[in-house]
C-alpha positions as CSV (number, residue, x, y, z in Angstrom):
1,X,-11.5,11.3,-11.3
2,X,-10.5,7.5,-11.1
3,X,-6.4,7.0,-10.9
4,X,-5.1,3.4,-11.8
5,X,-1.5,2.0,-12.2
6,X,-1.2,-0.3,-15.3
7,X,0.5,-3.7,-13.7
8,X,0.3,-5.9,-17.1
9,X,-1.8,-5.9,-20.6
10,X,-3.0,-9.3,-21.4
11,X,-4.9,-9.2,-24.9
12,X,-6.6,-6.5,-25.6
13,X,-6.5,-5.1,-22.0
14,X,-4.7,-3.4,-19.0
15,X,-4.9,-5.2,-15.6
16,X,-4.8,-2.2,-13.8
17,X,-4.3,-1.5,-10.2
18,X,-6.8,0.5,-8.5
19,X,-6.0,2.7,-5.6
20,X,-7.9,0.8,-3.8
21,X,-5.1,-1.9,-4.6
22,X,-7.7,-4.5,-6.6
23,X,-7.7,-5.2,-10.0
24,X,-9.9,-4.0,-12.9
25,X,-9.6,-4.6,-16.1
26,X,-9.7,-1.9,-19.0
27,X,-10.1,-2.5,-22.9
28,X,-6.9,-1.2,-24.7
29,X,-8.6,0.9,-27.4
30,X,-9.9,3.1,-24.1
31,X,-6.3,3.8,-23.5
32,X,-3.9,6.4,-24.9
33,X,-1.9,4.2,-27.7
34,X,1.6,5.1,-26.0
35,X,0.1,3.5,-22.9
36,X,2.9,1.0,-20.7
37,X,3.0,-1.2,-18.0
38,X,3.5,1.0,-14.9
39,X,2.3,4.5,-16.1
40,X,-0.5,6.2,-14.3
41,X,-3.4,6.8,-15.4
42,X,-6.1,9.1,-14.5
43,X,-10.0,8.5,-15.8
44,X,-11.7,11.4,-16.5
45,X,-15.9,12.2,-16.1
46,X,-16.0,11.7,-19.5
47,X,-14.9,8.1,-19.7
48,X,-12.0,8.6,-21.4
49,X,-8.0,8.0,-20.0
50,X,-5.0,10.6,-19.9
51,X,-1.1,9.4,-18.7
52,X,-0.3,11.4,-15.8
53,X,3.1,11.8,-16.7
54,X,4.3,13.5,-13.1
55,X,3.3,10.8,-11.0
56,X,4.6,7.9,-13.3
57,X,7.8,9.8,-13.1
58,X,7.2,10.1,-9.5
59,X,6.6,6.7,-9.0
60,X,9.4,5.3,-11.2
61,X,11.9,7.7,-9.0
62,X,10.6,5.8,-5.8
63,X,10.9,2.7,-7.2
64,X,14.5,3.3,-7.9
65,X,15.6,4.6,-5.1
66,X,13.8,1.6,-3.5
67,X,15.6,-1.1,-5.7
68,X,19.0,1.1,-4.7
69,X,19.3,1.4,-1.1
70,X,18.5,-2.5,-1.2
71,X,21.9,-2.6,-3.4
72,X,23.6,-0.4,-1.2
């Protein structure tokens, strides 16, 4: 299984983030419709694209504590 970040959508895709850290870009319609810039997403064998909602949480929490200790 493939895991992405989305960083943007620009038309009908997602610039995506590979964990390799390039870019890829994926058609929309592939993507669940609640899809949003920073969730995770995980591709499955089958082509198709689930949210992995634990580590979009995950990353948001990092992010935040990130953006707070610089406030600090």
């Amino acid at each position: 299984m493939k895991k992405y970040i989305v960083d943007r959508f620009e038309g009908e895709y997602a610039v995506c983030e590979k964990e390799d850290l390039t870019l890829v870009n994926i058609l929309r319609s592939k993507l669940p419709a609640e899809t949003k810039e920073g969730d995770c997403l995980v591709e499955k064998d089958d082509g198709s694209f689930y949210i992995d909602i634990e580590a979009t949480m995950d990353r948001k929490q990092q992010i935040r504590r990130k953006l707070d200790s610089l406030f600090e």
